[in-house]
C-alpha positions as CSV (number, residue, x, y, z in Angstrom):
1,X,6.3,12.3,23.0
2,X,6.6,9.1,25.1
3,X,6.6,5.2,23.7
4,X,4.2,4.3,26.4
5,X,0.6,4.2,26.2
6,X,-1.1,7.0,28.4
7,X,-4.5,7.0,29.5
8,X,-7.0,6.9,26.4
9,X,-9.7,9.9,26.0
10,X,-13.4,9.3,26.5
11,X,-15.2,7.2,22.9
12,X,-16.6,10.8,22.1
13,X,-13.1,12.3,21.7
14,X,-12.2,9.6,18.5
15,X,-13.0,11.6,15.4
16,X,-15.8,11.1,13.4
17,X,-13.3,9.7,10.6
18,X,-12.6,6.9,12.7
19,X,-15.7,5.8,13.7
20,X,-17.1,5.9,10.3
21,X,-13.8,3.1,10.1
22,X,-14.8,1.0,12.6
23,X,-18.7,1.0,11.0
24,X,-17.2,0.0,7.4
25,X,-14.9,-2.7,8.8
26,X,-18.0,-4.5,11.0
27,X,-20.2,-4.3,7.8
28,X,-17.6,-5.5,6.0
29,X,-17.3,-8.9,8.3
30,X,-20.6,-8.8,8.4
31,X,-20.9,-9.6,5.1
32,X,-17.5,-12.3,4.9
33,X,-20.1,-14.9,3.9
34,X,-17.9,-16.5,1.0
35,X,-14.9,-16.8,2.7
36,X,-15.1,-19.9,5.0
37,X,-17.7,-21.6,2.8
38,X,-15.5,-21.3,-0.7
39,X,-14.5,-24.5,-0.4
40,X,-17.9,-26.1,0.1
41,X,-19.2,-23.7,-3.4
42,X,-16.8,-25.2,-5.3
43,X,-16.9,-28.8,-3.9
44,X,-20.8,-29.2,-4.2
45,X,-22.3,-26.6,-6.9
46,X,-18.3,-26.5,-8.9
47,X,-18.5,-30.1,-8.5
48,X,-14.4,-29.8,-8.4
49,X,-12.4,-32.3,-6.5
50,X,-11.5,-31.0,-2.8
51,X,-7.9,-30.7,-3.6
52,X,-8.5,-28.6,-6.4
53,X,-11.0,-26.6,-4.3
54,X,-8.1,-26.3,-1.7
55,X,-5.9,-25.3,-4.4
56,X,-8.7,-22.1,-5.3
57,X,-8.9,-21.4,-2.0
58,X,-5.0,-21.0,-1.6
59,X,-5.4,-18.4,-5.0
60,X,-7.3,-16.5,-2.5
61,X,-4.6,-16.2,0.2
62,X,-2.1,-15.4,-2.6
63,X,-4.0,-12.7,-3.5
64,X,-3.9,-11.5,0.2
65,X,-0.1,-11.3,0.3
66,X,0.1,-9.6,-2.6
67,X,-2.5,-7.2,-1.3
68,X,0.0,-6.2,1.5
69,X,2.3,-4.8,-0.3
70,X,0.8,-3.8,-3.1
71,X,-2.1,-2.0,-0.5
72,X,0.6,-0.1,1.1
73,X,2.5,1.0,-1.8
74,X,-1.2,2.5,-3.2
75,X,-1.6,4.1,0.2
76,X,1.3,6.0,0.3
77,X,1.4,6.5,-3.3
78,X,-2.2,7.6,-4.5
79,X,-3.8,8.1,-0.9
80,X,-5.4,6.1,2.3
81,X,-8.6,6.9,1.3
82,X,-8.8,5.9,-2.9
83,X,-6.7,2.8,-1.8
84,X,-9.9,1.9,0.3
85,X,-12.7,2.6,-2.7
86,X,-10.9,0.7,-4.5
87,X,-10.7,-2.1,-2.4
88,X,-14.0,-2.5,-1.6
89,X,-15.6,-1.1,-4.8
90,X,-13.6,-3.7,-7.0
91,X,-14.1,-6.4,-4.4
92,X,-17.9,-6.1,-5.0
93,X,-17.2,-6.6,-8.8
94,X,-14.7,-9.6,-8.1
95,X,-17.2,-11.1,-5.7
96,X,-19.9,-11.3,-8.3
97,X,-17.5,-12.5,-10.8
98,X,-16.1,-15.4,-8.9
99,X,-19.8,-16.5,-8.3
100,X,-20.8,-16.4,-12.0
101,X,-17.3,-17.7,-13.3
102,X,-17.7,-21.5,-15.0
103,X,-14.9,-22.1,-16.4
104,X,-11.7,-22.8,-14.3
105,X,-9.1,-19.7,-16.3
106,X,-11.9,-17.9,-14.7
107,X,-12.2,-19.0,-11.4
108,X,-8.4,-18.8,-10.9
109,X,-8.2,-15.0,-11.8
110,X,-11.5,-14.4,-9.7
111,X,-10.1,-15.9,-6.6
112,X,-7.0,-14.6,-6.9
113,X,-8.7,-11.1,-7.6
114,X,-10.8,-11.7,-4.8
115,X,-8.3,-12.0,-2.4
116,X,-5.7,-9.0,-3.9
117,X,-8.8,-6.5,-4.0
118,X,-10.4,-7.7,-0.8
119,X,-7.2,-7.0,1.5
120,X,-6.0,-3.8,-0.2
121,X,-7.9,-1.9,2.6
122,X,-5.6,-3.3,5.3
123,X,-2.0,-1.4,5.1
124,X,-4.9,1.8,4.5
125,X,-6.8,1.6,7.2
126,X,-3.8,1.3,9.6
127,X,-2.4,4.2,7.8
128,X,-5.5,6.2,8.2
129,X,-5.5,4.7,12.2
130,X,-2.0,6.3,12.7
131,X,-2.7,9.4,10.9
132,X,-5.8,10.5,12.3
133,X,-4.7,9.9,15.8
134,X,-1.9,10.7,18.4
135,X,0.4,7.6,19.7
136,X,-1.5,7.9,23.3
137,X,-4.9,7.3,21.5
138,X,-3.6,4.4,18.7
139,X,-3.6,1.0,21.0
140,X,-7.5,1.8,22.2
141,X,-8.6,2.2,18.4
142,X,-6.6,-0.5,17.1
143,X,-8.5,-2.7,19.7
144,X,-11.8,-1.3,18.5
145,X,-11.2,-2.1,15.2
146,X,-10.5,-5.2,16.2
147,X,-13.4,-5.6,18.1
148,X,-15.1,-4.6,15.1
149,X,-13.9,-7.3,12.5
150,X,-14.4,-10.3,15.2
151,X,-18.0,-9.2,16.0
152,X,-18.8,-8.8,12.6
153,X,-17.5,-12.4,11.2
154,X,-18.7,-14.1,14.5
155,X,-22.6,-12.8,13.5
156,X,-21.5,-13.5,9.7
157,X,-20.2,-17.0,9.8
158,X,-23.5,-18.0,11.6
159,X,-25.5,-16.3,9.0
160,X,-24.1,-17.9,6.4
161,X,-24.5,-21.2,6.9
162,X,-28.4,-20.6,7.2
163,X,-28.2,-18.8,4.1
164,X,-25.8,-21.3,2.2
165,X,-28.9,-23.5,2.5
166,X,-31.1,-21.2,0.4
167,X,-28.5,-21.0,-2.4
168,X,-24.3,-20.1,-2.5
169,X,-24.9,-17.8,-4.7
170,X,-26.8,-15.5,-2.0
171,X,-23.9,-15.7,-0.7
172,X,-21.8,-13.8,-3.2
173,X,-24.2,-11.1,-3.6
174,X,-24.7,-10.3,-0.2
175,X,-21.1,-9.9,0.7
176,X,-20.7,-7.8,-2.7
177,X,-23.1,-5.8,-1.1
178,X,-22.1,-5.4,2.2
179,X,-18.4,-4.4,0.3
180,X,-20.2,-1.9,-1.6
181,X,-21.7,-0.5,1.5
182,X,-18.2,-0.1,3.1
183,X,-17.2,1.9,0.6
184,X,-19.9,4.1,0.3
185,X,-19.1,4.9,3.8
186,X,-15.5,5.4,3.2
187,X,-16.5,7.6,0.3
188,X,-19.0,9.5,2.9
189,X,-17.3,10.0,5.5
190,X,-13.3,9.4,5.4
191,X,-11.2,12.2,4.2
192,X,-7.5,11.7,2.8
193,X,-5.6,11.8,6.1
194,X,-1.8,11.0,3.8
195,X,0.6,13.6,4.9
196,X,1.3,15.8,2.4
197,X,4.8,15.2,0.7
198,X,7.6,18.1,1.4
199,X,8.2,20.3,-1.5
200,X,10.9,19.2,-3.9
201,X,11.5,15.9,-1.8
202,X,11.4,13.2,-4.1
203,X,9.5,9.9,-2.9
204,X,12.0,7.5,-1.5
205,X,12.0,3.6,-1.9
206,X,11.1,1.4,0.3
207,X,13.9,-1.2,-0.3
208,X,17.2,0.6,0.7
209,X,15.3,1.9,3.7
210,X,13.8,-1.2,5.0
211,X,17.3,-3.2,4.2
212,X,19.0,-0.5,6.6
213,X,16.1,-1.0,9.3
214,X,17.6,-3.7,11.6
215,X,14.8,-3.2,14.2
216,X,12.2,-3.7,11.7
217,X,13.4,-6.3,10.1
218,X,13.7,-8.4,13.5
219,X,9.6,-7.1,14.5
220,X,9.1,-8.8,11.2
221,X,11.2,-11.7,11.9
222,X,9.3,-11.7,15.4
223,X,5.9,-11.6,13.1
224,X,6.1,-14.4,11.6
225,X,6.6,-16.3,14.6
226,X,4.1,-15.2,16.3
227,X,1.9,-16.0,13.1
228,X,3.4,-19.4,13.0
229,X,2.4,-20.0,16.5
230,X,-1.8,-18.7,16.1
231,X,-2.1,-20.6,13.0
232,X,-2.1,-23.9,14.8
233,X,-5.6,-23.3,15.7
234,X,-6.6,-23.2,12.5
235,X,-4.8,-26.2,11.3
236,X,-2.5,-28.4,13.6
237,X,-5.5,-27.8,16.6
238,X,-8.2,-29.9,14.6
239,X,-6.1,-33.0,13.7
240,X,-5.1,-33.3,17.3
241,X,-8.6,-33.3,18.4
242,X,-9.4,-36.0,15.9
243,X,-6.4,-38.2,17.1
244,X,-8.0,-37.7,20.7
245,X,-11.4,-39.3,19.4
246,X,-12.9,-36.3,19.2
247,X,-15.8,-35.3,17.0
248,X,-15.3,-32.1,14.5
249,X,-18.1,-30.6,15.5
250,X,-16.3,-30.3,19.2
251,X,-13.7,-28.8,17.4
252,X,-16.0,-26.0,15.8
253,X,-17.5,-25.5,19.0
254,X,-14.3,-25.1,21.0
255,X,-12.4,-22.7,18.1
256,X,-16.2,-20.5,18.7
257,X,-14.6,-19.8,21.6
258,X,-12.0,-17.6,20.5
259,X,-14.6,-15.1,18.8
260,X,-17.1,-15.1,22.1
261,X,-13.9,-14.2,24.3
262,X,-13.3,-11.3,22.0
263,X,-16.3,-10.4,22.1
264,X,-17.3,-10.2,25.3
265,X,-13.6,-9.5,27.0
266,X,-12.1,-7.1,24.5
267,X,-14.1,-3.9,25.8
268,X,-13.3,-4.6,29.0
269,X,-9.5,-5.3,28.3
270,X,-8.7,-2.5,26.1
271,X,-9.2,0.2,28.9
272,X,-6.2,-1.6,30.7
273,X,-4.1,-2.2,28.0
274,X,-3.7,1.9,27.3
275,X,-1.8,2.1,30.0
276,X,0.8,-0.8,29.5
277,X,4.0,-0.1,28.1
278,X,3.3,-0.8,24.3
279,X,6.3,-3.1,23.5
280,X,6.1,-5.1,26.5
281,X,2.6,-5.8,26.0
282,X,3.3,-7.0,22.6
283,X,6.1,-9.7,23.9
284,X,3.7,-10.9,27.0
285,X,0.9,-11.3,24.6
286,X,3.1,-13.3,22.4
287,X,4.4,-15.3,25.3
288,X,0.7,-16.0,26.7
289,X,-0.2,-17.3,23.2
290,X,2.7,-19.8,22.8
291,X,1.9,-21.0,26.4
292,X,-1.8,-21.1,25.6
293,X,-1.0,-23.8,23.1
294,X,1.9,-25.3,24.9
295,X,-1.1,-26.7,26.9
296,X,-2.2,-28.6,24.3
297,X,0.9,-31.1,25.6
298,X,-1.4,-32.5,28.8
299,X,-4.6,-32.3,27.9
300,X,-6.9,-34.4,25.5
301,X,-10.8,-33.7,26.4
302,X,-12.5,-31.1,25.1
303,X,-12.7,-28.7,27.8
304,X,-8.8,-28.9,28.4
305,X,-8.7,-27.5,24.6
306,X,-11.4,-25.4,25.7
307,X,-9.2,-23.8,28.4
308,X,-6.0,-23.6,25.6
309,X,-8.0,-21.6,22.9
310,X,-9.4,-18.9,26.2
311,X,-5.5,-18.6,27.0
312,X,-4.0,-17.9,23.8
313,X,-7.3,-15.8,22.6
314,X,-6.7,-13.3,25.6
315,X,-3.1,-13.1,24.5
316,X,-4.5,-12.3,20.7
317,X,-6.4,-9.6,22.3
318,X,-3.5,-7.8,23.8
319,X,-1.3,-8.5,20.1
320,X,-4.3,-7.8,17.8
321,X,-4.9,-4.0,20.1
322,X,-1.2,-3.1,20.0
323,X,0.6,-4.4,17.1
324,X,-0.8,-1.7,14.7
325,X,0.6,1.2,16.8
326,X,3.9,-0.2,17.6
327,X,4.2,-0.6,13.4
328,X,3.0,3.2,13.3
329,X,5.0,4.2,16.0
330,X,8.3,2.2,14.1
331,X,7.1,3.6,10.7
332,X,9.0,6.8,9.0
333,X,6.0,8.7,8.4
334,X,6.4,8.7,4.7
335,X,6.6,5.4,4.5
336,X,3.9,4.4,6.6
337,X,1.3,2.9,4.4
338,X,4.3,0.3,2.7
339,X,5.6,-0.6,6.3
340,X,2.2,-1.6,7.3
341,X,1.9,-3.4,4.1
342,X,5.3,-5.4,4.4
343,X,3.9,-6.1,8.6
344,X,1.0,-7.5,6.9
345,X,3.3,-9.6,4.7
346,X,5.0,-10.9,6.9
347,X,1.8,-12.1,9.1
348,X,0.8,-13.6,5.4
349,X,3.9,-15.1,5.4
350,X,3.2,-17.2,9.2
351,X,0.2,-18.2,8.3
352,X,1.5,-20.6,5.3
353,X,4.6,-21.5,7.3
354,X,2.6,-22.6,10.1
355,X,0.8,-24.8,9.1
356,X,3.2,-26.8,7.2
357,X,5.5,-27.2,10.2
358,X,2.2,-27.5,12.5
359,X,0.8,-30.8,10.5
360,X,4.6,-32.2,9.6
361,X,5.3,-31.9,13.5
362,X,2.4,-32.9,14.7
363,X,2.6,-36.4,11.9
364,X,6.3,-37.0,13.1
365,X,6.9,-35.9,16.3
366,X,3.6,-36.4,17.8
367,X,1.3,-33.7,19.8
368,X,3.1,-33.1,23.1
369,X,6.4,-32.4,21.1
370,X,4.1,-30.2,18.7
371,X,2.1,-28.5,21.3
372,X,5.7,-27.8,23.7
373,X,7.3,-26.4,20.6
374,X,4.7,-23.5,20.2
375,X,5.5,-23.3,23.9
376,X,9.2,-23.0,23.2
377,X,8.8,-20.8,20.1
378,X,7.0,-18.1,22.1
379,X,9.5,-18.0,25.1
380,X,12.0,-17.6,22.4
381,X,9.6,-14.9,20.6
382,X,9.0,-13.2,23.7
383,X,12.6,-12.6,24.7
384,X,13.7,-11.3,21.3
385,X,10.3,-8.6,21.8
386,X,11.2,-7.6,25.1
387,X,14.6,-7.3,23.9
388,X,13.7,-4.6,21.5
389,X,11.7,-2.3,23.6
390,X,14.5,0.4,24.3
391,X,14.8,0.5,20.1
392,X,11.3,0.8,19.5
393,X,10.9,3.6,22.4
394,X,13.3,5.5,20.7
395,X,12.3,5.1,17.1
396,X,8.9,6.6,18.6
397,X,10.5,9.3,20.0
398,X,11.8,10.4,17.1
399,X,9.3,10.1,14.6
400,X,7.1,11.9,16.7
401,X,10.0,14.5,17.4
402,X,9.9,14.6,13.6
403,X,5.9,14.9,13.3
């Protein structure tokens, strides 16, 4: 079967399996209320310092990393679908815990749980993704799952802040029960979809396989460059505003952008994007990010940021929809779930990089050298992803050869 996307089947011809997916993952984001206002909990009912509210909130993305690997491990190990109940069962639990926890031993496990039980689902559902459906159909569902998550946290993060004024701890309930909800629906409606083991074939690790997977090991390499790059918006992006006089509330509105262009483009992009060649839709789309924040070098008002976050959000929209199946199509299919997991990782991995070099750059070099290195980083990033394309056609030959 051929690398390259083909044309995608009508929405009826997903399985019912994956839809009930894409419903548990937007409830689920529709219910990431505690998330982005942690740190104000902790700060104003927690009465903790900010740094040690950072500190919490850095438990929680811990947590995450381990979930990667620890998510795919459980997914090729005990199943896709228990992997999932588990994650969103014992996130509801951790949730509640974290919210009722006074004393600090307690918030530390709590948030740490929080984060390790609230991504186990990850390396599972891309699993399940990749299982369920054939290469051709992969980059359109990855996009809708995608689609999903980003509609559900844009409606959620507005939510939240009118709820926050009722009470924080609302705020823990309701996104224990929105987790609770999701996996009731995985429980419902998502059937095991792990390919059943050979006969006398003992499981294999993942570590001498991974170690002697030179292609993988450069996607990941490629990873967390590309994660290094994004999470400038998130860090470096805001301090340069500031330094150009502008407000943080301009900065909140012009990061809002990035969710309204998924929002409203996504749809409309995802029917083109089945037909591009896989690979080299994952290097452009890396390319188009770094040069969306390169522009950050000549502009300083708040539409020229404006125009920056539009360019590198439409290159997230072509990474976010294919990045999944070129991992699945790269993937031995025994291993799937724990490559997933260690992609995940290594994304995990970008986003604590980046912005450590973003800020130390941006402090001692200045913002055109900052923003132009982003620029340089994806030309550099692109190059090394096109590079690999004939290596990752032919790795998806054979796996589906072997399928």
């Amino acid at each position: 079967m051929s690398a390259v996307a083909v044309e995608s089947p009508a929405p009826a011809a997903l399985p019912r399996a994956f839809w009930a997916l894409w419903v548990c993952q937007l409830v689920n984001r529709l219910g990431s209320f505690v998330q982005p206002f942690l740190v104000l909990y902790l700060t104003h009912d927690r009465h903790l310092s900010a740094g040690t509210a950072g500190a919490v909130a850095a438990a929680v993305g811990a947590g995450s990393v381990a979930a990667q690997l620890s998510g795919g491990w459980l997914a090729d190990r005990v199943g896709r679908r228990l992997t999932m109940l588990i994650c969103f069962f014992g996130t509801g639990a951790a949730l509640i815990l974290l919210g009722s926890a006074r004393s600090m031993a307690m918030i530390w496990v709590t948030a740490f749980l929080v984060g390790l039980l609230g991504d186990l689902f990850r390396p599972a559902v891309q699993a399940t993704v990749a299982d369920l459906l054939e290469p051709g159909e992969r980059v359109r569902a990855y996009g809708l799952l995608f689609w999903a998550i980003n509609l559900g946290f844009s409606v959620s993060t507005v939510s939240a802040g009118v709820l926050a004024s009722v009470g924080y701890g609302l705020l823990f309930w309701l996104n224990a029960g929105t987790s609770v909800i999701a996996g009731l629906v995985i429980w419902a409606m998502v059937p095991e979809s792990r390919p059943a083991p050979e006969a006398g074939v003992p499981h294999r690790p993942l570590l001498p396989v991974v170690l002697r997977d030179t292609v993988f090991l450069l996607m990941i390499l490629l990873q967390i460059g590309y994660a290094t790059i994004y999470m400038q918006g998130y860090s470096t992006l805001p301090l340069a505003m500031a330094d150009d006089g502008l407000p943080s509330s301009t900065y909140g509105l012009v990061i809002a952008l990035n969710g309204v262009v998924i929002v409203l483009i996504q749809p409309f992009l995802g029917k083109w994007l089945v037909k591009i060649d896989r690979p080299k839709l994952l290097a452009v789309s890396m390319l188009v990010v770094g040069l969306g924040f390169g522009i950050g070098a000549v502009v300083h008002t708040w539409w020229g940021y404006g125009v920056s976050v539009v360019v590198w959000t439409i290159g997230e929209i072509g990474f976010a929809a294919v990045i999944g199946a070129v991992f699945a199509d790269l993937a031995p299919i025994d291993l799937r779930g724990r490559y997933m997991g260690l992609a995940g990782m290594a994304f995990g991995v970008g986003t604590v990089v980046g912005p450590l070099t973003g800020t130390n750059a941006l402090e001692h070099f200045g913002p055109t050298v900052t923003w132009l290195g982003c620029a340089v980083l994806g030309v550099v990033i692109f190059i090394g992803q096109y590079s690999l394309a004939p290596a990752l056609h032919a790795r998806a030959a054979a796996n589906a050869a072997t399928a």
